[in-house]
C-alpha positions as CSV (number, residue, x, y, z in Angstrom):
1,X,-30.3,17.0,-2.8
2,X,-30.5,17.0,0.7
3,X,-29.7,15.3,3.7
4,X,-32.6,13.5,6.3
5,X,-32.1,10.9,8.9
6,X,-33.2,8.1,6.9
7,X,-30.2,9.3,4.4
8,X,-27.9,8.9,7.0
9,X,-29.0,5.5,8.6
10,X,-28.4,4.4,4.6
11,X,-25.3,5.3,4.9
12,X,-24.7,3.8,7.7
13,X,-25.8,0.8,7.0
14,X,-24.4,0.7,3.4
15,X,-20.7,1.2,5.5
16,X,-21.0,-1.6,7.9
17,X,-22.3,-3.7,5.0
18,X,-19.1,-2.7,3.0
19,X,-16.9,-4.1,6.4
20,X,-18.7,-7.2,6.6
21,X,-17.5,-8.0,2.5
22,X,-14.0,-6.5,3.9
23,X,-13.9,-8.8,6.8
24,X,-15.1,-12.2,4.7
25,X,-13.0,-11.4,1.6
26,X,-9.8,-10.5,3.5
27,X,-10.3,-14.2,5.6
28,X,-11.3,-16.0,2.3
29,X,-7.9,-15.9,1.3
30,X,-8.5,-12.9,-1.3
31,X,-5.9,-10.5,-0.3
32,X,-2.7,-13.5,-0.9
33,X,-3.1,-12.6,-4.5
34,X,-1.0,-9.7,-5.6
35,X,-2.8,-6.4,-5.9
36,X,-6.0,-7.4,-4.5
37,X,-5.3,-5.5,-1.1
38,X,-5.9,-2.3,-3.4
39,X,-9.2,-3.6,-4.3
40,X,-9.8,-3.9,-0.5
41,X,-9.0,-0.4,0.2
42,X,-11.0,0.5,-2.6
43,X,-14.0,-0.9,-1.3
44,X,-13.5,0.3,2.2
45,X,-12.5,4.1,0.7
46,X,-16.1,4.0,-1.1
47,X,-17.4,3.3,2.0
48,X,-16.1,5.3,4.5
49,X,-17.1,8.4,1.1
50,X,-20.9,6.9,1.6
51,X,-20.8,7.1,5.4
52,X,-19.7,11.3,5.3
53,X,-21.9,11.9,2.5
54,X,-25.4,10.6,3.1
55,X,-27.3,12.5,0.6
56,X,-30.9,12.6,-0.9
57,X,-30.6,12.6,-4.9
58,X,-34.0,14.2,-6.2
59,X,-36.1,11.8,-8.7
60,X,-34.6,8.6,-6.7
61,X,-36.2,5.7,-6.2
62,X,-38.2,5.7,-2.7
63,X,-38.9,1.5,-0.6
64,X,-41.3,2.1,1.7
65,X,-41.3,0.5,4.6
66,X,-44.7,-0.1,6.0
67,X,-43.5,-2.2,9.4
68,X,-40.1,-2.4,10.1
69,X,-38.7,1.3,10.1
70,X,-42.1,2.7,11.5
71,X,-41.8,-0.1,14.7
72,X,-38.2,0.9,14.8
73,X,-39.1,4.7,14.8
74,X,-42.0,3.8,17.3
75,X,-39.8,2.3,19.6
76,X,-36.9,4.9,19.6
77,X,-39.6,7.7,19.9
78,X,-40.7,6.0,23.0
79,X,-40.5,8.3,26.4
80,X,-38.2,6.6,28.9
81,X,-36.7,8.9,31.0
82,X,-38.9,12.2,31.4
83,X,-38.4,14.4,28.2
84,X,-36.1,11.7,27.4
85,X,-36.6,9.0,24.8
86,X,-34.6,5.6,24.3
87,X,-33.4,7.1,21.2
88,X,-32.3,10.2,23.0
89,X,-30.9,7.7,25.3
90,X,-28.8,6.1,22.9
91,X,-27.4,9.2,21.4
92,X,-25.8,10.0,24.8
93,X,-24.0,7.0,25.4
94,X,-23.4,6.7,21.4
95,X,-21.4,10.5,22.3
96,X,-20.0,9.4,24.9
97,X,-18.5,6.4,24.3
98,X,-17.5,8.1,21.2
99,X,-15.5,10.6,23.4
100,X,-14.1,8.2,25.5
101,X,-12.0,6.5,22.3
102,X,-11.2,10.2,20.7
103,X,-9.4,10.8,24.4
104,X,-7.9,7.6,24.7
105,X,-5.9,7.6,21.3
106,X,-5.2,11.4,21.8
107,X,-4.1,10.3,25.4
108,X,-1.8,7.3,23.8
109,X,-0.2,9.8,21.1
110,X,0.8,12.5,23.6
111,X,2.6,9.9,25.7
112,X,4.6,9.0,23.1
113,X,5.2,13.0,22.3
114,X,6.7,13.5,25.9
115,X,8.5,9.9,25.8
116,X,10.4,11.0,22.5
117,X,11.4,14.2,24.5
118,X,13.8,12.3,26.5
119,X,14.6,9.3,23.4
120,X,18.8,9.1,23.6
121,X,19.5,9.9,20.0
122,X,22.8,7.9,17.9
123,X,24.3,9.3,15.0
124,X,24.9,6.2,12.7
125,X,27.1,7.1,9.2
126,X,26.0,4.3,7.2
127,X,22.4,4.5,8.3
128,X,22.1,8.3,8.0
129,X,24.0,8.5,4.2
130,X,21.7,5.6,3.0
131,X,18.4,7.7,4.4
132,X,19.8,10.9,2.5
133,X,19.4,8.8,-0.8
134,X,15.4,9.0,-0.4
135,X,15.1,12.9,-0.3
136,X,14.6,15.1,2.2
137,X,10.7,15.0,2.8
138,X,11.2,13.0,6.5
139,X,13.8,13.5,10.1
140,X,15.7,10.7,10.8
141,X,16.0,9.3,14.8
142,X,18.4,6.9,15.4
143,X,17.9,5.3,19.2
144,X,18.7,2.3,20.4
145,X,15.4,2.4,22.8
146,X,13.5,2.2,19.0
147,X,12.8,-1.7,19.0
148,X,11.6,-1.8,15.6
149,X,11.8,1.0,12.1
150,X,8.5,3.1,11.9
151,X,7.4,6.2,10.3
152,X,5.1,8.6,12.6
153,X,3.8,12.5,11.9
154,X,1.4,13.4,9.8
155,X,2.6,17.0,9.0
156,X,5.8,16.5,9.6
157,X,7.4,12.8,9.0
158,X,9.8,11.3,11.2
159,X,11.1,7.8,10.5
160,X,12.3,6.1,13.6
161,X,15.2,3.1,13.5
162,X,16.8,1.0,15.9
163,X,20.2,1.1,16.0
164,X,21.2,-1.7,14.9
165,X,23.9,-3.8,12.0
166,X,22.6,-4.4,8.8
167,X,23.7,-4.6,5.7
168,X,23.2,-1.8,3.4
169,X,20.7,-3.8,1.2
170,X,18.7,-4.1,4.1
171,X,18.5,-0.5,5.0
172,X,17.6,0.7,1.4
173,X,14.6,-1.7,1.7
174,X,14.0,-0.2,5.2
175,X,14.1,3.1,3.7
176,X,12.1,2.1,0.6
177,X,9.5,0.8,3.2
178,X,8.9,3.9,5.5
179,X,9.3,6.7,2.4
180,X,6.5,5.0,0.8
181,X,4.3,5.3,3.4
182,X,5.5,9.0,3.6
183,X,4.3,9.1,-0.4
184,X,1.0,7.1,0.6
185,X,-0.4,9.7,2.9
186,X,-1.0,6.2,5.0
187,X,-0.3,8.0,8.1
188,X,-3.7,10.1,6.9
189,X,-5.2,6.7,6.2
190,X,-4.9,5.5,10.3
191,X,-6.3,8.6,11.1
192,X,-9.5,8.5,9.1
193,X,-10.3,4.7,9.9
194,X,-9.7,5.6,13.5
195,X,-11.7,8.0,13.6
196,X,-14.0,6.1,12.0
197,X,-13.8,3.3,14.7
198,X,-14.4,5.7,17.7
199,X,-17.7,6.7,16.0
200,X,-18.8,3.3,15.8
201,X,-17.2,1.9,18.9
202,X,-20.7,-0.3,19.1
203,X,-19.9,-2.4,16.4
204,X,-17.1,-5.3,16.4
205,X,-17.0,-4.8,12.9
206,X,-15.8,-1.3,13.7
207,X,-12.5,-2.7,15.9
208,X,-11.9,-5.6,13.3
209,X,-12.2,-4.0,10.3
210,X,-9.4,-1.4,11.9
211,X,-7.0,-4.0,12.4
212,X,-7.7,-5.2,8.3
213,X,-7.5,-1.8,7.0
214,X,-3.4,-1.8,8.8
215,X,-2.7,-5.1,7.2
216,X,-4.2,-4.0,3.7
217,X,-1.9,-0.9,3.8
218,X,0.7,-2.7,4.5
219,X,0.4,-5.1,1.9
220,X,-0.3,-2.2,-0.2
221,X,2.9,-0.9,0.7
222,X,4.8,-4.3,0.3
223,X,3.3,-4.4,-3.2
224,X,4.5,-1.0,-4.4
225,X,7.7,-1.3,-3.0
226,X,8.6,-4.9,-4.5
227,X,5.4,-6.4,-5.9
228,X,6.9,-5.5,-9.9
229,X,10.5,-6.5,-9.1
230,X,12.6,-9.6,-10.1
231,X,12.6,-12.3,-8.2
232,X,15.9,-11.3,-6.8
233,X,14.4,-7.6,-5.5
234,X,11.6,-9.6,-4.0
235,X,13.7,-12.5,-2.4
236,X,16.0,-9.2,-0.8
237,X,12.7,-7.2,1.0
238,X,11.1,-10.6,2.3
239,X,14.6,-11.7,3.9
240,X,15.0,-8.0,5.4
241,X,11.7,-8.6,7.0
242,X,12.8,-11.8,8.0
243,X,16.0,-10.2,9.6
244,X,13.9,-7.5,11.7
245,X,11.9,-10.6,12.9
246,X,14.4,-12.1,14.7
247,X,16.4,-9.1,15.7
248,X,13.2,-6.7,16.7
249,X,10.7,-7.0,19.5
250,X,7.0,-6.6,18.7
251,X,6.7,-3.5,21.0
252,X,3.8,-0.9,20.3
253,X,4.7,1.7,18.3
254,X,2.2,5.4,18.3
255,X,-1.5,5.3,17.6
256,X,-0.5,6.2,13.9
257,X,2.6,4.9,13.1
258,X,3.0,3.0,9.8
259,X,5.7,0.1,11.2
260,X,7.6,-2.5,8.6
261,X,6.9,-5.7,10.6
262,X,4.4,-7.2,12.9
263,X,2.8,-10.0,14.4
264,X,3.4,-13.7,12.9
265,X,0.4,-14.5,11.3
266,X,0.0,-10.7,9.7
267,X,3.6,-11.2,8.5
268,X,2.4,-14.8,6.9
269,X,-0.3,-13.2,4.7
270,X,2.2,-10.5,3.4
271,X,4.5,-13.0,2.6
272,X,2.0,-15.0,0.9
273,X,1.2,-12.2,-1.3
274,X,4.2,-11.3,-2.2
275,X,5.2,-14.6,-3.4
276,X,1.5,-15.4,-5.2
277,X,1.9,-15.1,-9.0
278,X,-0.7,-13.0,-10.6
279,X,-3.0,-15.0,-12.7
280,X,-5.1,-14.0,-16.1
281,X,-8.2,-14.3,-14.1
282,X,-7.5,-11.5,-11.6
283,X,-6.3,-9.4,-13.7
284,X,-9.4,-8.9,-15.5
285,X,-10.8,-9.3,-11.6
286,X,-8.8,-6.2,-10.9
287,X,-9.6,-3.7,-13.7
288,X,-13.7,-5.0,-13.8
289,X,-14.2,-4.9,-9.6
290,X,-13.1,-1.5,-9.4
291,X,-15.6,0.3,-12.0
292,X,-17.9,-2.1,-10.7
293,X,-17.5,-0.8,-7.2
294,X,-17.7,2.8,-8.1
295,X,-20.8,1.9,-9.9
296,X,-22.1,0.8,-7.0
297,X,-21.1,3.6,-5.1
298,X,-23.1,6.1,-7.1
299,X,-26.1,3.5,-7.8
300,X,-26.7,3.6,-4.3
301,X,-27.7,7.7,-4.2
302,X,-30.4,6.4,-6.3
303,X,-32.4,4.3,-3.7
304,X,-34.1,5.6,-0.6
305,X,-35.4,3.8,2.4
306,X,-38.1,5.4,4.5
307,X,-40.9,4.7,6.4
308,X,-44.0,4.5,5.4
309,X,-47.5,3.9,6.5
310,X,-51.8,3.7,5.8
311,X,-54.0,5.5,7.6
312,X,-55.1,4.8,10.8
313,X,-59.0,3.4,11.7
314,X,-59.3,6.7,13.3
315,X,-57.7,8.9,10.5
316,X,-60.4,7.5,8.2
317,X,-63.6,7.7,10.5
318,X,-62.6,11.5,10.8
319,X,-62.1,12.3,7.0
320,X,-64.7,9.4,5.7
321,X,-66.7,11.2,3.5
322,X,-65.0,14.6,3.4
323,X,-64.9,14.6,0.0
324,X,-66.2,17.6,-2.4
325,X,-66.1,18.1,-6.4
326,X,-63.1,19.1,-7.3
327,X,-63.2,22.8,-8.6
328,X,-59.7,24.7,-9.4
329,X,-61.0,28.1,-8.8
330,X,-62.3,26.7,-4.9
331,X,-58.8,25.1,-4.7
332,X,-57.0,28.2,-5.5
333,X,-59.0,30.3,-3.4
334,X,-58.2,27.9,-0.2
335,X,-62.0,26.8,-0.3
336,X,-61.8,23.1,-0.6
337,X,-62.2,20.5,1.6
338,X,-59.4,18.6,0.8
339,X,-56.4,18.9,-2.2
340,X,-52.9,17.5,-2.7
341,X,-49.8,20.0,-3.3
342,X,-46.9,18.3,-5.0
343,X,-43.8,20.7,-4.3
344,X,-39.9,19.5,-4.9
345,X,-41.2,16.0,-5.2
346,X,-43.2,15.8,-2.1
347,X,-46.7,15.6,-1.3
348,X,-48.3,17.9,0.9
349,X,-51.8,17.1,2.1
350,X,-53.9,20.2,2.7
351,X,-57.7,19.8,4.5
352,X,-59.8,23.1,4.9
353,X,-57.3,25.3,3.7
354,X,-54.3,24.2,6.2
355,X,-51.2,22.0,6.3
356,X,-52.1,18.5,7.1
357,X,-48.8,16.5,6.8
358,X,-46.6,15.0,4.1
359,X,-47.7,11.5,2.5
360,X,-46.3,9.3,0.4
361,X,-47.2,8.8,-3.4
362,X,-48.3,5.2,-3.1
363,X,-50.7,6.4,-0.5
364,X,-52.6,8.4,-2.9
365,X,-54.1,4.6,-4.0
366,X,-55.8,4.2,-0.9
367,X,-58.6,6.3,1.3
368,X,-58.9,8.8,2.8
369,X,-56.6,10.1,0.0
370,X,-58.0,8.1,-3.1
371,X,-59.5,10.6,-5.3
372,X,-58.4,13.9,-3.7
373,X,-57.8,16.6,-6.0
374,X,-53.9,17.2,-7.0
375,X,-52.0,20.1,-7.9
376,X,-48.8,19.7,-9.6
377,X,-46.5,22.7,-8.7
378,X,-43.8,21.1,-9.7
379,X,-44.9,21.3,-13.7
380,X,-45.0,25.1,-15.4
381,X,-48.5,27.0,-15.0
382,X,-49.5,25.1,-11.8
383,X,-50.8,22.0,-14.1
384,X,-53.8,20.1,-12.6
C-alpha cells in the first residue's frame, strides 16, 4: 500500500464525481423523501474518506493509459517559465488561491469573535428555564441584536436567540433544533466541507456542493428532531419555522454556524420532506444504497489508473537485437545483456548490469522487451 500521484488524481477525481451525483440527485427531487438526505451525506462522507486517503492496494487492478494521461503528463511537464513548468505553475496558484479562502473564512469568524464581545446580553426566564431542560452541554446568549436562533463553537457550544415572544412550544422546538446539532457534531461537518471547498476553489462543483451539504444537514436535523413524530409533533416544528420566518430577518450568521431557518426556497424543500410519506420502495432504497455505497467505496482501492506507453522508434533502434541466451548463472552474476526483476509487484528493467527504468507488465508483449529473461523475486528461491 502506498501512495503515488496517479493515487491521488483518482481520488480526486472519484470526489468531484461523487459531487456531481450529489448535485443531480439533490435537484432531481431525491432529498423530499424522508431520510434520503442521510443517504446524501453518506455518499458525500465516502467521498470526502476517498479524497484524504488516496492509497495504492498491492495486487490491484492497473488501466493503462497509453494517450490521454501521458499527453496530459507531457503537457504539465512542459518548461514555461525557466525551471518552472505549467504544472508547477498551477500548483502555485492552486496554493494560493487555496490560502486566500482559508484567510477569508478565518477573517469572517474572528469578526464575529470581536462583534460578540460587545453583543448586549438579556436575561429572559422563560427562555432560559426551557434551555435548562436540554442539559448543560451548550451557553446560552440572549440578545436582541441576534436576528435569528443559531448554534456556533466547535469546542465549546453557544446557542444564540433573539429575544423575542414565543410560546413555550415554540422554544422547546427551538431548543430541540440547536441541541441536535450540538449531538450531530454538524458544526465539525461545516468545517470539513469547508475546508474541503478552499482546496478545490477551482471547481464550481466545490462552492455548490457546499451550499447542498448545509441544506442536507439541515434536513438531516429536521428529520431527527420530528421526522418519527405524530402528525401533531410535526405540524408544531413546521409552524415554529414558519413563525421565525416572518418574525426573523435572513441576516448571516458565522462561517460555521448551524442556523434553524433560511432562505425561501431551502425552507420549501425541508418542508417538502418533512411532509413526504415514506414509501415501501425507499425503504428498501435506503437500507440497499448504503452497503451499496460502501461497496463502492472499497471497490474503488482495487483499480488503478496510470499512464502507460510503447517504446519509442528510437528506444528500439538502440536495443534492436540486444538480445543474448538466457543463462541464470550470467544473470546472477550481473553478466547479461538484458533481464527483467519483478520486486513488490513492479517491473524493473535492467541492461548490462544497471537500472534501466520501471515498465509495465503488458509491455513485456511487445519489443524491445518481448522475450527478455525474467526473474521473479517476488516468489520464494528467486524462481525463474
Amino acid at each position: 500500500m502506498g501512495i503515488t500521484a496517479y493515487s491521488v488524481i483518482v481520488s480526486v477525481l472519484l470526489y468531484n464525481v461523487s459531487l456531481l451525483a450529489v448535485y443531480l440527485l439533490r435537484r432531481s427531487g431525491a432529498v423530499r423523501a424522508k431520510h434520503t438526505s442521510a443517504l446524501l451525506l453518506l455518499l458525500t462522507f465516502l467521498a470526502v474518506a476517498r479524497l484524504l486517503m488516496p492509497f495504492d492496494v498491492h495486487g490491484s487492478h492497473v488501466i493503462r493509459s497509453y494517450k490521454v494521461l501521458p499527453a496530459i503528463e507531457r503537457v504539465l511537464t512542459f518548461p514555461l517559465l525557466g525551471p518552472f513548468s505549467l504544472g508547477g505553475i498551477l500548483l502555485i496558484v492552486w496554493a494560493v488561491g487555496t490560502l486566500f479562502f482559508v484567510l477569508r473564512d478565518l477573517s469572517a469568524q474572528l469578526r464575529f469573535l470581536r462583534a460578540k464581545k460587545d453583543l448586549p446580553l438579556r436575561e429572559n426566564e422563560q427562555i432560559s428555564r426551557i434551555a435548562a431542560q436540554y442539559g448543560k452541554g451548550f451557553a446560552l446568549k440572549i440578545s436582541p441584536e441576534i436576528d435569528l436562533p443559531f448554534v456556533t463553537g466547535l469546542f465549546k457550544p453557544v446557542i444564540y436567540v433573539p429575544d423575542i415572544e414565543l410560546s413555550e412550544q415554540e422554544w422547546r422546538n427551538i431548543f430541540l433544533h440547536e441541541t441536535q446539532h450540538i449531538r450531530s457534531r454538524d458544526e465539525w461537518k461545516k468545517l470539513l466541507f469547508r475546508g474541503i471547498r478552499a482546496l478545490f476553489w477551482w471547481n464550481p462543483l466545490a462552492h455548490v456542493s457546499e451550499k447542498d451539504i448545509d441544506l442536507l444537514i439541515e434536513l438531516q436535523c429536521d428529520n431527527r428532531v420530528a421526522g418519527k413524530g405524530d402528525l401533531d409533533e410535526q405540524d408544531a416544528y413546521l409552524r415554529t419555522m414558519l413563525t421565525l420566518m416572518r418574525c426573523c430577518t435572513e441576516a448571516k450568521a458565522p462561517v460555521l454556524a448551524a442556523r434553524m431557518i433560511g432562505k425561501g426556497e431551502e425552507m420549501q424543500i425541508r418542508f417538502e420532506a418533512l411532509l413526504a410519506k415514506e414509501t415501501k420502495c425507499s425503504r428498501i432504497l435506503n437500507r440497499v444504497l448504503p452497503v451499496l455505497m460502501v461497496a463502492a467505496f472499497f471497490a474503488s482501492y482495487f483499480v488503478i489508473l496510470q499512464p502507460a506507453s510503447f517504446p519509442s522508434d528510437e528506444e528500439l533502434e538502440q536495443y534492436e537485437g540486444d538480445m543474448v541466451a538466457f543463462d541464470y548463472t550470467e544473470v546472477m552474476n550481473g553478466e547479461a545483456s538484458k533481464y527483467i526483476l519483478i520486486e513488490d509487484g513492479e517491473y524493473h528493467l535492467y541492461i548490462n548490469g544497471e537500472y534501466f527504468g520501471t515498465i509495465y507488465e503488458d509491455a513485456l508483449s511487445y519489443p524491445p522487451y518481448q522475450g527478455i529473461p525474467i526473474i521473479n523475486k517476488d516468489a520464494e528461491g528467486d524462481e525463474t
